[in-house]
C-alpha positions as CSV (number, residue, x, y, z in Angstrom):
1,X,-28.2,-40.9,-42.5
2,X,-30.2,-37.8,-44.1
3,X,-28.0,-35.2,-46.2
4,X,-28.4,-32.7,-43.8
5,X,-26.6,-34.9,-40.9
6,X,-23.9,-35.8,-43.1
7,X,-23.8,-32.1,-43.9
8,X,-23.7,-30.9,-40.4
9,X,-21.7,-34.3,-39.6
10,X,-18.5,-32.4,-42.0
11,X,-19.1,-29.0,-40.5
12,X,-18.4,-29.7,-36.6
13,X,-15.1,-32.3,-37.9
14,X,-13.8,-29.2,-39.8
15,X,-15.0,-27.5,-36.5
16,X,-12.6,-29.2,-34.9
17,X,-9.6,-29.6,-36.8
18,X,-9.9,-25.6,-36.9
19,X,-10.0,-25.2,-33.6
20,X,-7.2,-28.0,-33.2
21,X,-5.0,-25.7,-35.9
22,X,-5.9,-22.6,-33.5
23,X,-4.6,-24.4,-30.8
24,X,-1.1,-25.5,-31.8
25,X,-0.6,-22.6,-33.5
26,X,-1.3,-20.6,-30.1
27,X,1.2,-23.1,-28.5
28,X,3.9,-22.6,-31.4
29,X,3.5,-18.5,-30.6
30,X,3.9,-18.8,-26.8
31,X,8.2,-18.9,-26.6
32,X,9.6,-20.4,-23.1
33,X,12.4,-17.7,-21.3
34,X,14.0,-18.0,-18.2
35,X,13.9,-15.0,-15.4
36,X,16.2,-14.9,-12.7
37,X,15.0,-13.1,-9.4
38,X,16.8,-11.6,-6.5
39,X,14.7,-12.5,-3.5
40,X,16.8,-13.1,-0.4
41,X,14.6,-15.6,1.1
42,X,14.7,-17.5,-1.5
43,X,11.9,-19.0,-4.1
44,X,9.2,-18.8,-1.0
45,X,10.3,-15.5,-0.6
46,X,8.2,-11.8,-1.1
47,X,9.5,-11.0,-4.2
48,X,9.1,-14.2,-5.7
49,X,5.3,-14.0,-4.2
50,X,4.9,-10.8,-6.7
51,X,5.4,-12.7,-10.1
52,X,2.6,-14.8,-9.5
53,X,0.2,-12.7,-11.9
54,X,2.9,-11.5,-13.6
55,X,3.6,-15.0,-15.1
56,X,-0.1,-15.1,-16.2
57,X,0.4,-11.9,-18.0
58,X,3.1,-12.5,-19.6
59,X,1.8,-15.7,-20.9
60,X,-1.2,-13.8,-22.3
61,X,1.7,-11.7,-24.2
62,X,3.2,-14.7,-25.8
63,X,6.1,-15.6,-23.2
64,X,6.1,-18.7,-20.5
65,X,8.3,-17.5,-18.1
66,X,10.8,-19.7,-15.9
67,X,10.9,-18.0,-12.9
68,X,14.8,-19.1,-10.9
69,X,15.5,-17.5,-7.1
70,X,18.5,-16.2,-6.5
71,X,19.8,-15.1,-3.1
72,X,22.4,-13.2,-4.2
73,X,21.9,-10.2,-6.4
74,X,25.7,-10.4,-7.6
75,X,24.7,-13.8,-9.2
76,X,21.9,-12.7,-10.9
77,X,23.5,-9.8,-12.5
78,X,26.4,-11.7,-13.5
79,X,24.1,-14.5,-14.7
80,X,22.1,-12.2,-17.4
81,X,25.3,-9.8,-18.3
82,X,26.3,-13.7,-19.4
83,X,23.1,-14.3,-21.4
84,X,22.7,-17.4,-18.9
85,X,19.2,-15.3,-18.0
86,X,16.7,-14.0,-20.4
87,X,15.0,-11.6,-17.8
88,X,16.1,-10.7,-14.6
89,X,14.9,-8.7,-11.2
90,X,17.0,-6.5,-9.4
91,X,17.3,-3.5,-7.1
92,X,17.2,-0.5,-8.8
93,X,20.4,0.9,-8.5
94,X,21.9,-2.2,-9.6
95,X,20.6,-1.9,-12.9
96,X,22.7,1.4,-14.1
97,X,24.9,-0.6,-15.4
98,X,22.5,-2.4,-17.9
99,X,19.9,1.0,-18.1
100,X,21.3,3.9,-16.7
101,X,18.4,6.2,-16.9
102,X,15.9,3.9,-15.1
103,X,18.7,2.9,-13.0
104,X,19.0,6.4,-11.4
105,X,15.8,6.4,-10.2
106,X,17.2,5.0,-7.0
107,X,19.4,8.1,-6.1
108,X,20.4,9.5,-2.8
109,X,17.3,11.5,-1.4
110,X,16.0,11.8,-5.4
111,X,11.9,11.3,-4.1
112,X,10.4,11.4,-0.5
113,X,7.0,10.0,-1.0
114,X,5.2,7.0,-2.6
115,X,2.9,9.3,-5.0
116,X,6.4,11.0,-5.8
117,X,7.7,7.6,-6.6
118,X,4.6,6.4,-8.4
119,X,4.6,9.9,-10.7
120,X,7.9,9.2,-11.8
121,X,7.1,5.2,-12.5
122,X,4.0,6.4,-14.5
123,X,6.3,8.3,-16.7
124,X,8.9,5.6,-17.4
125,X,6.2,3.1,-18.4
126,X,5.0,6.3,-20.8
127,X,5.3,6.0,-24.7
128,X,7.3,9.1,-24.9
129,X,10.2,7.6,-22.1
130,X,10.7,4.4,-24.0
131,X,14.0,5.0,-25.8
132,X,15.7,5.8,-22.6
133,X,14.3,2.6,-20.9
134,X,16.6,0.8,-23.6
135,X,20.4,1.0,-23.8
136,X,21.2,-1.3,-26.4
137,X,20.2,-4.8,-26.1
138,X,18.7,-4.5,-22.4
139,X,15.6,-3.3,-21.7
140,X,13.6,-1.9,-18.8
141,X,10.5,-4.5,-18.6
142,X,8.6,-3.5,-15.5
143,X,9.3,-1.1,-12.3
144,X,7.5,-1.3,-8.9
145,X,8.6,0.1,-5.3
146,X,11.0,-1.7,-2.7
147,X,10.4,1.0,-0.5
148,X,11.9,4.2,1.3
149,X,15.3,3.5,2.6
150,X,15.8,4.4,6.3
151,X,18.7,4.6,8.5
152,X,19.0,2.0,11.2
153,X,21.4,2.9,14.1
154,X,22.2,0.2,17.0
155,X,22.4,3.3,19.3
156,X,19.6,6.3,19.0
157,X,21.7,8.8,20.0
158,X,23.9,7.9,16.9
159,X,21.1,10.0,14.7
160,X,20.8,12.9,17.1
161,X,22.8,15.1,14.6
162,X,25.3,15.1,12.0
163,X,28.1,15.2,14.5
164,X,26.9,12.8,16.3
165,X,27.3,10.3,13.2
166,X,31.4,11.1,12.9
167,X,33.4,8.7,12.9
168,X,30.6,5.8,13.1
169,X,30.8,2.8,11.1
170,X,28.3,2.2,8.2
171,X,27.7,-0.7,6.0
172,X,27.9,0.2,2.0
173,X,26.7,-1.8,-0.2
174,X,30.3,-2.2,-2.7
175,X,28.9,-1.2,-6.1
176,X,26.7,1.7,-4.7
177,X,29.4,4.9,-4.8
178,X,26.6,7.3,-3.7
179,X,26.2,5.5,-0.3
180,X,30.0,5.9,0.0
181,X,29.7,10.1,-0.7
182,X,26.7,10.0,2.0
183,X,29.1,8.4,4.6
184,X,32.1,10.6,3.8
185,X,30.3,13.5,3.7
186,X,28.7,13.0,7.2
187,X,32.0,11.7,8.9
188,X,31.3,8.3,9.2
189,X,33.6,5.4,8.5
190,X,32.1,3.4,5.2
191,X,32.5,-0.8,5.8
192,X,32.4,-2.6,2.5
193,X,29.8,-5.2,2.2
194,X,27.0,-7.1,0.2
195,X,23.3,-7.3,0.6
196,X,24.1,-10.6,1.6
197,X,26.2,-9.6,4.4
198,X,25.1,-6.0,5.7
199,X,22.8,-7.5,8.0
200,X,24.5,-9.8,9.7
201,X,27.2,-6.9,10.1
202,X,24.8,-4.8,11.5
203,X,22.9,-7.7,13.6
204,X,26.2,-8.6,15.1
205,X,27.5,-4.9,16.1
206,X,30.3,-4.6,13.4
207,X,28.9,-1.8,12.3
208,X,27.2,1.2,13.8
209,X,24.7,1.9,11.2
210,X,22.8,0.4,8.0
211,X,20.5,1.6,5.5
212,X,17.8,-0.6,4.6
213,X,13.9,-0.6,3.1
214,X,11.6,-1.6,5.9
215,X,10.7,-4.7,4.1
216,X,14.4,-6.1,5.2
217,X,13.6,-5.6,8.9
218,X,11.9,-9.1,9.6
219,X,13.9,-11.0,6.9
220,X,16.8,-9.9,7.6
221,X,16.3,-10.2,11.4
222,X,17.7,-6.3,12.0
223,X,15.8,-6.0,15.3
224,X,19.0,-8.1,16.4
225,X,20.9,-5.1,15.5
226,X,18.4,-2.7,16.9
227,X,18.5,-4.7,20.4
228,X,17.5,-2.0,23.2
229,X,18.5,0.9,22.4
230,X,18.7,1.0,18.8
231,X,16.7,3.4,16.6
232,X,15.6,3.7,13.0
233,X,15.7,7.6,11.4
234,X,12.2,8.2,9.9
235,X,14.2,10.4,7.2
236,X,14.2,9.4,3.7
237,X,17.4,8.6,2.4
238,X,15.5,7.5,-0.7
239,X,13.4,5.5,-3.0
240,X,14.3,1.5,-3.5
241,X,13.1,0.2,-6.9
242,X,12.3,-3.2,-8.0
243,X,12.8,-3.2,-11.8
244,X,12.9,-6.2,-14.4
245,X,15.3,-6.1,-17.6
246,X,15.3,-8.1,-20.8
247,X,17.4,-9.2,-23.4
248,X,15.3,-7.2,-26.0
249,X,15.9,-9.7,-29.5
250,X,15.0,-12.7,-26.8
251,X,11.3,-11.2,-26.2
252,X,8.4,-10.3,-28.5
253,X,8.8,-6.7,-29.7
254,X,5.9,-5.3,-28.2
255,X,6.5,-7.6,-24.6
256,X,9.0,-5.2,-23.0
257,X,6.5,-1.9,-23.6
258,X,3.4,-3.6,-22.5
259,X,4.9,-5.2,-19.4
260,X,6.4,-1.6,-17.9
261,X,2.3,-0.2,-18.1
262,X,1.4,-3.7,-16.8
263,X,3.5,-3.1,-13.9
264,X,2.2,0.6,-12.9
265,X,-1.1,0.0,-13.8
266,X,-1.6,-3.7,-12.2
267,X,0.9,-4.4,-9.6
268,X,1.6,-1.0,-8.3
269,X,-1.6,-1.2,-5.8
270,X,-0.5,-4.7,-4.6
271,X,2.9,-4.5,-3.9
272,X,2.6,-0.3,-2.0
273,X,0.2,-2.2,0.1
274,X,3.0,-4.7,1.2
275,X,5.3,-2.0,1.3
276,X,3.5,0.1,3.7
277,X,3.1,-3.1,6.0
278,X,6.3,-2.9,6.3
279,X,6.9,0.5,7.2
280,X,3.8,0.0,10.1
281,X,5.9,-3.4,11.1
282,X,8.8,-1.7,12.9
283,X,8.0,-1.0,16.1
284,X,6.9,2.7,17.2
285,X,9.7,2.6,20.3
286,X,12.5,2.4,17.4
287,X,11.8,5.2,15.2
288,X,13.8,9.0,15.7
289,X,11.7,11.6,14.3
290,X,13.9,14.1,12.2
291,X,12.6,17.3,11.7
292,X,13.0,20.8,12.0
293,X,16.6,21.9,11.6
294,X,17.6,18.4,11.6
295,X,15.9,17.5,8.7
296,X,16.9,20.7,6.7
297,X,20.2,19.8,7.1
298,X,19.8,16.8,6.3
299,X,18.3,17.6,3.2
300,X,20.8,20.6,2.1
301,X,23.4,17.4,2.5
302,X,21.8,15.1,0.1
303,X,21.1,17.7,-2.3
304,X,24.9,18.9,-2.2
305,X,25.7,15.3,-2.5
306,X,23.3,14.7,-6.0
307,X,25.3,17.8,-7.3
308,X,28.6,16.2,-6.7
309,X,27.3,13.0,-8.7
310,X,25.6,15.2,-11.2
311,X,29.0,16.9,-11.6
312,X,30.5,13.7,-11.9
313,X,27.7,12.3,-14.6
314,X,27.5,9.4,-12.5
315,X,23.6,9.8,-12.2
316,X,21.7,9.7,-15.8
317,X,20.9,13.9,-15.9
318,X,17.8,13.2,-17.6
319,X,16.3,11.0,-15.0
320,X,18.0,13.6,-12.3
321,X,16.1,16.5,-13.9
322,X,13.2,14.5,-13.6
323,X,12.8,13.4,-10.0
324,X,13.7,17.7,-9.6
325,X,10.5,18.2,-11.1
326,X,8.6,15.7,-9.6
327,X,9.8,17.2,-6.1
328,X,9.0,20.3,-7.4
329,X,5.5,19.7,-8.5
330,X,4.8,18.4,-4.7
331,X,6.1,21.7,-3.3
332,X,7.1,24.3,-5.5
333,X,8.2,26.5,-2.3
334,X,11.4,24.3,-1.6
335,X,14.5,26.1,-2.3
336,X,15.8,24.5,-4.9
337,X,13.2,24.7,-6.9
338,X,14.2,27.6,-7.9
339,X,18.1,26.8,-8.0
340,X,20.4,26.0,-10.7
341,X,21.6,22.9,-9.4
342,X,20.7,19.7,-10.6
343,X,20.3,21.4,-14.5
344,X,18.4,24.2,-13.9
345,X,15.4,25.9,-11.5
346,X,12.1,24.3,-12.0
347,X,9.7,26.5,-14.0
């Protein structure tokens, strides 16, 4: 064997233990965490569907992600309050109790469009919102639309008018108090129930009425509910959110950060386009067009109803103030854009 082989022979076996070294030291980077989903078909489900890239970027970020179905939300809250989850995915409104400014952005009649919703995901993902996407040791790790939340009625007539709603009964979801205002406010008679059980309520005449994203319709079975002569409002009661928290000191300190522009600059397109399917799936012989007076009433209602919670800091003001201005900045003309209400007129 020549010099130069032997040479050359060294150079590709320290080649390889290098690259050997690079390896497991890649591996000893990448940490292992568990996130627990809400997806109420289960792990086959749609929301399950959506983490498929996600688990590839996260592993690019350092993390190998366990991904666990849940099919009850209440569970998976409980189970990361309880540190049995690293992660978890929720409905928006159900995180305010871990991050109550991203958890807001769920409120009562807050946005009425999808480039609304997506203007106000694009800031929370921005470097200048990320304190208020943490409240001490959770954090906000990625946000993408559920869908605009309509109001299905097992008779049309039911959503001809305000008065026509009195004394009607609606399932409420327990833990969401703004639902409960909505019902008083408009006369009806709030029922008490879960997102496991709303539907079933509904679908078996319990109740009168039920709010729900579109995306519920087929999983949920609601056309049972709808029967004949049931009708679906094609007024927005408001945005549902999709969001992901973190234990923050159980994730890389950059993971968190990366994952909320991840979300609004990967997944957004992807997941609307399911949404939207969704809104085109329920049939055209169900929906009740509001408009006209209708709908300004309607409107006037919810917005008295955001003052009341404002009033009663329920909402986070700074996440109120913001969906003001992202209304605002879609039409400028709309009353109370120029109103005091909700912290000020929109300059």
């Amino acid at each position: 064997m020549s010099a130069i082989t032997r040479v050359l022979g060294k150079w590709a076996a320290a080649g390889v233990l290098a690259c050997a070294a690079l390896t497991a030291a890649a591996a000893d980077d990448v940490v292992t965490r568990s996130i627990c989903v809400y997806d109420p078909v289960g792990a086959s489900g749609p929301v399950m569907e959506q983490f498929k890239d996600y688990v590839i970027f996260a592993r690019e970020h350092g993390v190998a992600l366990d991904l666990r179905a849940y099919t009850s939300e209440d569970v998976v809250a409980a189970d990361f309050k309880t540190g049995r989850c690293d992660a978890a995915g929720l409905t928006g409104i159900r995180m305010k109790q871990f991050v109550p400014f991203a958890g807001s952005l769920d409120m009562v009649g807050g946005l009425q469009t999808y480039d609304q919703l997506h203007t106000a995901i694009r800031v929370m993902a921005s470097e200048k919102a990320a304190p208020l996407m943490r409240t001490g040791d959770y954090e906000i790790a990625g946000v993408v639309p559920g869908g605009k939340v309509y109001l299905f009625s097992r008779e049309k007539r039911f959503l001809d008018s305000l008065q026509a709603a009195a004394g009607k009964k609606v399932a409420v979801i327990g833990y969401d108090k703004q639902a409960r205002v909505v019902a008083n406010v408009a006369g009806a008679s709030p029922v008490p129930a879960t997102i496991a059980s709303f539907g079933p309520l509904f679908n078996n005449h319990s109740v009168d009425m039920a709010y729900a994203p579109a995306i519920a319709y087929k999983p949920l079975e609601l056309y049972k509910g709808l029967g004949e002569n049931g009708g679906v409002a094609d007024f927005v009661l408001g945005m549902l959110s999709l969001q992901m928290v973190v234990h923050r000191d159980r994730f890389p300190a950059d993971f968190a950060p990366a994952s909320r522009r991840w979300a609004v600059d990967n997944a957004w397109d992807r997941v609307i386009a399911r949404i939207r399917q969704s809104d085109e799936e329920i049939p055209e012989r169900y929906w009740v067009r509001i408009d006209g007076e209708r709908e300004t009433k309607y409107r006037s209602m919810l917005g008295e109803i955001r003052q009341r919670l404002w009033d009663e800091g329920w909402y986070d003001h700074r996440m109120q103030k913001l969906l003001k201005k992202v209304r605002c900045s879609t039409d400028p003309s709309v009353a109370e854009c120029s109103q005091d209400s909700e912290g000020g007129a929109v300059r």
